[in-house]
VMD Tcl script that builds the backbone (N, CA, C; Angstrom):
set m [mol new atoms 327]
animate dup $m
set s [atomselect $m all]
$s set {name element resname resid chain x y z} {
  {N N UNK 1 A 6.297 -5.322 8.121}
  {CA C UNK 1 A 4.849 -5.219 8.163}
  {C C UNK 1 A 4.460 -4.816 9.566}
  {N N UNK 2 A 3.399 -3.719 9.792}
  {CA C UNK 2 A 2.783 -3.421 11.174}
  {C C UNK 2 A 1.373 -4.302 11.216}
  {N N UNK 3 A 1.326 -4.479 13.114}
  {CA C UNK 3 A -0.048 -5.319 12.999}
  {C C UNK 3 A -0.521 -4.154 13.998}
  {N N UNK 4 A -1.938 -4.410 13.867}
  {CA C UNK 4 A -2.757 -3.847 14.444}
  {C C UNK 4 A -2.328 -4.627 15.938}
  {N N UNK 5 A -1.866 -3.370 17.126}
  {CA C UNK 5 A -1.431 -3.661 18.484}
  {C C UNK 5 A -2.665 -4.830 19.083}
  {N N UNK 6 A -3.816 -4.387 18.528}
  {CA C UNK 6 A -5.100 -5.028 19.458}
  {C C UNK 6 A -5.157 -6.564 19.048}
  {N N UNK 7 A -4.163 -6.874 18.009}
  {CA C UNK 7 A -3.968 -8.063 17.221}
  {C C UNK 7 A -3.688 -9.620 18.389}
  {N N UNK 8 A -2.861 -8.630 19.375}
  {CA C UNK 8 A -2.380 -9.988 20.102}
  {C C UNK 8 A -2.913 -10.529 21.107}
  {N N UNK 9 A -4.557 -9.730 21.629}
  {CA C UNK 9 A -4.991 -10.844 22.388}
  {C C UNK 9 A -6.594 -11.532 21.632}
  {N N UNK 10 A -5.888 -11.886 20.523}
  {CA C UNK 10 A -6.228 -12.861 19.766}
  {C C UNK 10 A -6.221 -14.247 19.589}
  {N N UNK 11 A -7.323 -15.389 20.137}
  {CA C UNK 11 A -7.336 -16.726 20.462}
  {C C UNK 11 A -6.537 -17.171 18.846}
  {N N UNK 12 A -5.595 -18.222 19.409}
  {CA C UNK 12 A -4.939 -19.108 18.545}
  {C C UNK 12 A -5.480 -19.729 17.470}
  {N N UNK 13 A -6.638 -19.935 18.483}
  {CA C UNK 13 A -8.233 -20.815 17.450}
  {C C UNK 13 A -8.907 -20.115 17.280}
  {N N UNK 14 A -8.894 -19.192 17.103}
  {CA C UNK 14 A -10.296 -17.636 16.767}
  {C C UNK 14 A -10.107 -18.071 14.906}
  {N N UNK 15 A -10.630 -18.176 14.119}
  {CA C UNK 15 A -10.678 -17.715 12.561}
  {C C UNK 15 A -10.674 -16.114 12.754}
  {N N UNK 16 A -9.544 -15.819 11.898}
  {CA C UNK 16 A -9.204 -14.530 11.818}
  {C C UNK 16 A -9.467 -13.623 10.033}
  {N N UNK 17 A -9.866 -12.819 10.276}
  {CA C UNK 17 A -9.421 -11.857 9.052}
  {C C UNK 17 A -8.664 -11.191 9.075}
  {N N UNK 18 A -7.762 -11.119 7.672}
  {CA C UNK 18 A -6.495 -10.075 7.898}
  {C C UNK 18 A -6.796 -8.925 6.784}
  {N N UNK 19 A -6.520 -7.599 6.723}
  {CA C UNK 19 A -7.242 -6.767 5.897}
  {C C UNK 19 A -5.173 -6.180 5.833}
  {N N UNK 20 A -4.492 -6.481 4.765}
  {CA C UNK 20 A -3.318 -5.916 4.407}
  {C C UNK 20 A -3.220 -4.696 3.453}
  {N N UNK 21 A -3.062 -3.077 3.783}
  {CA C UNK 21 A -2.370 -2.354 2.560}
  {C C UNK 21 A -1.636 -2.222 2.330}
  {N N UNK 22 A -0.940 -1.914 0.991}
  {CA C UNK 22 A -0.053 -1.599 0.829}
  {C C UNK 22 A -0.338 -0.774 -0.287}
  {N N UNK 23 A 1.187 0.316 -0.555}
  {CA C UNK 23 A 0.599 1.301 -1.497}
  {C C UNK 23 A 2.340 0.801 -2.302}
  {N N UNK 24 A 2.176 1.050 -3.920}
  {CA C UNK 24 A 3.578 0.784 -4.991}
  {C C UNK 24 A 4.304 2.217 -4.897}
  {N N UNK 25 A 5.738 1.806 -4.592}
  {CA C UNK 25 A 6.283 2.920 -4.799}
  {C C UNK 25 A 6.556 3.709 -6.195}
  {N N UNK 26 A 6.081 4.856 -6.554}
  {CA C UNK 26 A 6.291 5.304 -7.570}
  {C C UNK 26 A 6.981 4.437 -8.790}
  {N N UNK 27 A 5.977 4.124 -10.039}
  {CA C UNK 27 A 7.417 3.155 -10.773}
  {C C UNK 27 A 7.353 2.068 -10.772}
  {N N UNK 28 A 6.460 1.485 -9.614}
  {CA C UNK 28 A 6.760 0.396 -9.348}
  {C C UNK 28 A 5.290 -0.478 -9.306}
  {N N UNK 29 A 4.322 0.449 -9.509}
  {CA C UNK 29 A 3.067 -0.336 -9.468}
  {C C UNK 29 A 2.660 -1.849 -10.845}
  {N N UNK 30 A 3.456 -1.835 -11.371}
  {CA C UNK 30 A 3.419 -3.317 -12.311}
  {C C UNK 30 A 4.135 -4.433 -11.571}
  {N N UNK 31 A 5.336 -4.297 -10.848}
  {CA C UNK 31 A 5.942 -5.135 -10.168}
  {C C UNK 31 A 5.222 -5.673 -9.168}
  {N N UNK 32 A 4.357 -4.420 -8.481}
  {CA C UNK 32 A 3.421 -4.785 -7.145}
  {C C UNK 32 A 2.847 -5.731 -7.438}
  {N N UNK 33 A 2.066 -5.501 -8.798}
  {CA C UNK 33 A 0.853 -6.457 -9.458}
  {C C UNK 33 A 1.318 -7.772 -9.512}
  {N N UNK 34 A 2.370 -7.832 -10.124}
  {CA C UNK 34 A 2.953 -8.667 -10.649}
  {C C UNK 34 A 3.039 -10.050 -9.072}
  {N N UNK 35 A 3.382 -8.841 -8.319}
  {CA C UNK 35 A 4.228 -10.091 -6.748}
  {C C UNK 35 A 2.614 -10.322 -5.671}
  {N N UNK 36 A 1.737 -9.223 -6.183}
  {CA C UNK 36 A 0.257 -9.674 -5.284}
  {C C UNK 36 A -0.321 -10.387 -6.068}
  {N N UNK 37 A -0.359 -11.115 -7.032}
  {CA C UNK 37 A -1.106 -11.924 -8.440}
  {C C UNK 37 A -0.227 -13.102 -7.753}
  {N N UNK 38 A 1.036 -13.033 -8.101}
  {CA C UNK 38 A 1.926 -14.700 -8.051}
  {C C UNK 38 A 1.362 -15.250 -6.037}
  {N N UNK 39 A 1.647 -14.111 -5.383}
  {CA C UNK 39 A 1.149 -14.511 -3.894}
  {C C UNK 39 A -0.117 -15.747 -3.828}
  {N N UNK 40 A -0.856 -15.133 -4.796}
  {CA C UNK 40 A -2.438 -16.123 -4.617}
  {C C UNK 40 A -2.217 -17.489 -4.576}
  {N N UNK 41 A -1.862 -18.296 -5.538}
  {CA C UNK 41 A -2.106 -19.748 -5.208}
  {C C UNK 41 A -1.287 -20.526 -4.225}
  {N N UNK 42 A -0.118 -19.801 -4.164}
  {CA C UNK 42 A 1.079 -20.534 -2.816}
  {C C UNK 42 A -0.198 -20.319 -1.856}
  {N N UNK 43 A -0.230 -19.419 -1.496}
  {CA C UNK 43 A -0.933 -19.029 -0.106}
  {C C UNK 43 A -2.618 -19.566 -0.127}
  {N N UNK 44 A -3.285 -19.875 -0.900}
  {CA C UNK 44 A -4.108 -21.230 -1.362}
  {C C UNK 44 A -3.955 -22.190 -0.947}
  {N N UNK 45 A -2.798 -22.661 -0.828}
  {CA C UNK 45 A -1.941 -23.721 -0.965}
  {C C UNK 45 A -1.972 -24.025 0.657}
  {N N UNK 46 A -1.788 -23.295 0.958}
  {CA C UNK 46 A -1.603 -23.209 2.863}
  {C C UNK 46 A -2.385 -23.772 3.391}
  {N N UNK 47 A -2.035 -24.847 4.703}
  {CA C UNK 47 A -3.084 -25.193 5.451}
  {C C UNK 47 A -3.599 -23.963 6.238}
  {N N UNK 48 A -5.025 -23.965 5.872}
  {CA C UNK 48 A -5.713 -22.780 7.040}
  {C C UNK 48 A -5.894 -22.272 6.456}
  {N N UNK 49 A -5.169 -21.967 4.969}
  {CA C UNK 49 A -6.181 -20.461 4.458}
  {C C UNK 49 A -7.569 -20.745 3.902}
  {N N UNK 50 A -8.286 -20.076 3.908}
  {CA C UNK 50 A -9.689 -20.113 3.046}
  {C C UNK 50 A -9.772 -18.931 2.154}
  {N N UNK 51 A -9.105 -18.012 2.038}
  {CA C UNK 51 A -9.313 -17.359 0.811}
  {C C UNK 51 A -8.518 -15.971 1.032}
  {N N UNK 52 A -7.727 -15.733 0.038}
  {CA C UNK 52 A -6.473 -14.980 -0.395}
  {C C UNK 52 A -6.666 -13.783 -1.226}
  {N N UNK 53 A -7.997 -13.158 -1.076}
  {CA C UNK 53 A -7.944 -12.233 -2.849}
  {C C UNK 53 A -7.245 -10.701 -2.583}
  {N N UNK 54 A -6.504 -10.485 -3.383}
  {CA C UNK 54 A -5.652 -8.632 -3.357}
  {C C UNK 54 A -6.441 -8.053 -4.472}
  {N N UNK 55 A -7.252 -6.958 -4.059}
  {CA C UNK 55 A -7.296 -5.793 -4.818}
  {C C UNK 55 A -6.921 -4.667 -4.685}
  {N N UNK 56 A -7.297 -3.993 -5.818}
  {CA C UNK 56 A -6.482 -2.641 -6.233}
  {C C UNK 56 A -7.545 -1.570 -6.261}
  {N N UNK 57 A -6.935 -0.471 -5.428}
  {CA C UNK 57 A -7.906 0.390 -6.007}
  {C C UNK 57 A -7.985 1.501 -6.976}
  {N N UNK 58 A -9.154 1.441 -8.106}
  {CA C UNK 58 A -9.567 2.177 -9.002}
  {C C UNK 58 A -9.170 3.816 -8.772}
  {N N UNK 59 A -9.203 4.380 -8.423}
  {CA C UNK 59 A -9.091 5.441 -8.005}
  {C C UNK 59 A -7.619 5.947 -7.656}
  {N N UNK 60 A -6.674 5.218 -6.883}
  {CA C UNK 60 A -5.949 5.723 -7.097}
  {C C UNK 60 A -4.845 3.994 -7.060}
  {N N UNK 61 A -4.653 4.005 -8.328}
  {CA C UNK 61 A -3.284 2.445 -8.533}
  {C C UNK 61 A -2.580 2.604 -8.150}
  {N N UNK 62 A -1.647 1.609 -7.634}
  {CA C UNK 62 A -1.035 1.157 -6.809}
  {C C UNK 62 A -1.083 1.174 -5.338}
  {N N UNK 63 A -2.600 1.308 -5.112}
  {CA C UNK 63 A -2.695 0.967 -3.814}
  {C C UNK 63 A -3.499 -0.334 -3.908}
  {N N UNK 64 A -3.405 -1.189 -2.946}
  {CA C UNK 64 A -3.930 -2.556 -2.695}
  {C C UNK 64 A -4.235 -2.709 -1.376}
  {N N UNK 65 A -5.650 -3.834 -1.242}
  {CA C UNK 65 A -5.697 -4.033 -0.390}
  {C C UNK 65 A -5.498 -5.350 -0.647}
  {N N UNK 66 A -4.644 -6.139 0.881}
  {CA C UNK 66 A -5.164 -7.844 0.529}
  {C C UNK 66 A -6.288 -7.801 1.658}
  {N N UNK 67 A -7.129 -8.883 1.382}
  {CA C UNK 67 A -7.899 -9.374 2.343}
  {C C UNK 67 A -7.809 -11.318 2.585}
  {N N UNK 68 A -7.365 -11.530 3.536}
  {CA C UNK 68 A -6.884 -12.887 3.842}
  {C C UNK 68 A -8.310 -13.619 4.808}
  {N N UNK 69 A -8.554 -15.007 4.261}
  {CA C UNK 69 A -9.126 -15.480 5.734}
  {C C UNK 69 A -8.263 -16.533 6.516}
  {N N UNK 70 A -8.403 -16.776 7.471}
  {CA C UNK 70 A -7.553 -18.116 8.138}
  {C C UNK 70 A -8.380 -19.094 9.258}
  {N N UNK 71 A -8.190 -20.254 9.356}
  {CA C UNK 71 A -9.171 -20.671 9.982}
  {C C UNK 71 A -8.838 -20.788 11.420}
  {N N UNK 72 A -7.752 -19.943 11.647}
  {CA C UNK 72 A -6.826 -19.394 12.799}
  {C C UNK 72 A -5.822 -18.534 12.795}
  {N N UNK 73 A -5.281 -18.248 14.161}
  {CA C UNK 73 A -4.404 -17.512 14.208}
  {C C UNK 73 A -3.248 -18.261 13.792}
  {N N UNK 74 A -2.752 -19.637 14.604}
  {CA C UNK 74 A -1.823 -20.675 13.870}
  {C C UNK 74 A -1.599 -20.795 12.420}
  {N N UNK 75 A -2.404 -20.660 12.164}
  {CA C UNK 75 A -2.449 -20.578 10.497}
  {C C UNK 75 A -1.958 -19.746 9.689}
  {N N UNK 76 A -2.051 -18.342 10.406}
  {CA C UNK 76 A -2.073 -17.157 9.547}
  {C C UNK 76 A -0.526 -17.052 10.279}
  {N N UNK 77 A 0.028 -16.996 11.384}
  {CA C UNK 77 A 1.289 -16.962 11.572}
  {C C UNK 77 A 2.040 -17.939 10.596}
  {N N UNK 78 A 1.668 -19.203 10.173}
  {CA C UNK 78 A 2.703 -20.206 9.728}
  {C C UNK 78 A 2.737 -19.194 8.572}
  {N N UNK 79 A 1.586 -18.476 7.777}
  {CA C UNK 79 A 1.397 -18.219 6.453}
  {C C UNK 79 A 2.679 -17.179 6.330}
  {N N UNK 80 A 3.095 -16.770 7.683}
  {CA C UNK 80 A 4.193 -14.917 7.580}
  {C C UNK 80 A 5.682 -15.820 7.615}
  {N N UNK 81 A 5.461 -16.759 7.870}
  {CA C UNK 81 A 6.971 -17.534 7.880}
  {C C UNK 81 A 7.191 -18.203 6.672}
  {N N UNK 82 A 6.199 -18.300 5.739}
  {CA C UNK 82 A 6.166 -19.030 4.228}
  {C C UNK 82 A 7.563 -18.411 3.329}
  {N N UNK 83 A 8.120 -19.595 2.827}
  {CA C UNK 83 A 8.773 -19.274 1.731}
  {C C UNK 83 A 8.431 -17.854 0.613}
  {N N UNK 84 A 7.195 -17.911 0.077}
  {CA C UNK 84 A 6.590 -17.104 -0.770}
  {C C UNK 84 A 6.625 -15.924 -0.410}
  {N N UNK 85 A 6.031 -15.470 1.125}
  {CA C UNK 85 A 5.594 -14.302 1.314}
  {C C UNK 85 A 6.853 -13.924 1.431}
  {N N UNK 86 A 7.856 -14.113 2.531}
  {CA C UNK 86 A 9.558 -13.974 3.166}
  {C C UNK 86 A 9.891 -13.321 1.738}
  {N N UNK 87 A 10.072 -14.125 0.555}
  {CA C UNK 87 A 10.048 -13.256 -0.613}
  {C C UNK 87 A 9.474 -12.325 -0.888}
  {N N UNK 88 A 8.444 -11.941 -0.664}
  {CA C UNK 88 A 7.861 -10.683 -1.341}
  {C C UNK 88 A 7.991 -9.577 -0.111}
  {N N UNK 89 A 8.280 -10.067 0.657}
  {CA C UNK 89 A 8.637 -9.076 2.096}
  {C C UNK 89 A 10.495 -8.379 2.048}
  {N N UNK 90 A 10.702 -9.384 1.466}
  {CA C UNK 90 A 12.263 -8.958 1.388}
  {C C UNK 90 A 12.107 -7.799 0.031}
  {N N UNK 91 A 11.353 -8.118 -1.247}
  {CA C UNK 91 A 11.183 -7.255 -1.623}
  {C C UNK 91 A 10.939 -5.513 -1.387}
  {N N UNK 92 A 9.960 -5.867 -0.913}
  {CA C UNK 92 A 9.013 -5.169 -0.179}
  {C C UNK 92 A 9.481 -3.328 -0.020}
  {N N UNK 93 A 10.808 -3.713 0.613}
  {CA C UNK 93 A 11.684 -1.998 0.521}
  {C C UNK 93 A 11.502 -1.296 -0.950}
  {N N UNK 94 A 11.931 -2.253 -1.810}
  {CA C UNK 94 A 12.538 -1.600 -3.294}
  {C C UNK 94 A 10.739 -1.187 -3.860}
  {N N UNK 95 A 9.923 -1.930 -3.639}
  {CA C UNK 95 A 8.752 -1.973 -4.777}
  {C C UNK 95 A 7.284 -0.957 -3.538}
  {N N UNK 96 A 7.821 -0.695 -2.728}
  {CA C UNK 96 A 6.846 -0.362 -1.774}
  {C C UNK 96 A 6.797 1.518 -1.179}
  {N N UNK 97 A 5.940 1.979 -0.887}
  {CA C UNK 97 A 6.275 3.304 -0.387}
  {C C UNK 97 A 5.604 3.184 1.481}
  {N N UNK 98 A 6.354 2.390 1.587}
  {CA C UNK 98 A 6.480 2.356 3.296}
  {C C UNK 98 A 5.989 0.620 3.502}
  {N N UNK 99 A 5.986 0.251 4.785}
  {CA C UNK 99 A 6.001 -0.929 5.296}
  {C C UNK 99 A 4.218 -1.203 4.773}
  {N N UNK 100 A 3.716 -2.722 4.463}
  {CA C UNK 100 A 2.352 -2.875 4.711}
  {C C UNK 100 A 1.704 -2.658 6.193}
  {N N UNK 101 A 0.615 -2.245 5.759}
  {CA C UNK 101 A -0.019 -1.834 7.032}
  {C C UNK 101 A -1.040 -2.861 7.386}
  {N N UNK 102 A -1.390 -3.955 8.076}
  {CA C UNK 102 A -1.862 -5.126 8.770}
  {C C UNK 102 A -2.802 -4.884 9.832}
  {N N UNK 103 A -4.130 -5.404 9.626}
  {CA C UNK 103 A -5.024 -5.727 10.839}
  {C C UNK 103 A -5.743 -6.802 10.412}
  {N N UNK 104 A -5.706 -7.364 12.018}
  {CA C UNK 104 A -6.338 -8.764 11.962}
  {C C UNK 104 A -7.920 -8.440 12.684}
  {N N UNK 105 A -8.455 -9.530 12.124}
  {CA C UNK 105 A -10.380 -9.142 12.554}
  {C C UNK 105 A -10.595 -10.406 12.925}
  {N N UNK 106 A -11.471 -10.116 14.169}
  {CA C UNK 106 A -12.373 -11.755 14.339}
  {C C UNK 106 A -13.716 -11.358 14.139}
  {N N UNK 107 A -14.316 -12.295 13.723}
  {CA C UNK 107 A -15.914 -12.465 13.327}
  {C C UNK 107 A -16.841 -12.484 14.780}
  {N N UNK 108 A -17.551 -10.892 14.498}
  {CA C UNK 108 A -18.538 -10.924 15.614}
  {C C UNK 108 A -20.012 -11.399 15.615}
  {N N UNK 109 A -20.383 -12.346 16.385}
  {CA C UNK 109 A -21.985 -12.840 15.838}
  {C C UNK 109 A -21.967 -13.926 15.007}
}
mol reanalyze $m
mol bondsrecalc $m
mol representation Tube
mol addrep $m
């Protein structure tokens, strides 16, 4: 996964947004579905998250966006070391047409 470079001078305690794409490699857009659907409630599950939803876009399938909140940066790091995700990242080569592409947001105002 790439992060947005501007990602790291990002407070620990900032609540962050994470805006994740990813696009299915040919073939493979049911599997995608399949591993961004099961992602949701583990990562629910997480201390710090506040809300997990992946969509897809209409226009052209198998592309997704996730959009993550965290009520930190601590948070959202423990979330990349999770059992769950480590799985779907190891996946990730076979079901994917390039690495997810990652940026983190802090709330201005």
């Amino acid at each position: 996964m790439t992060t947005d470079t501007a990602t790291t001078a990002v407070d620990a305690t900032t609540a962050v947004t994470v805006i994740a794409r990813l696009k299915a490699a040919p073939g493979k857009e049911q599997a995608v579905r399949e591993q961004a659907l099961a992602l949701v409630a583990p990562t629910l599950a997480e201390p710090g998250c506040l809300s997990y939803r992946p969509y897809e876009d209409p226009v052209e399938p198998g592309s997704w966006i996730i959009v993550e909140e965290w009520t930190d940066r601590d948070a959202f790091e423990a979330h990349l070391k999770s059992p769950h995700l480590a799985a779907a990242m190891a996946a990730g080569p076979e079901l994917l047409d390039g690495p997810p592409q990652e940026t983190v947001l802090v709330r201005v105002g």
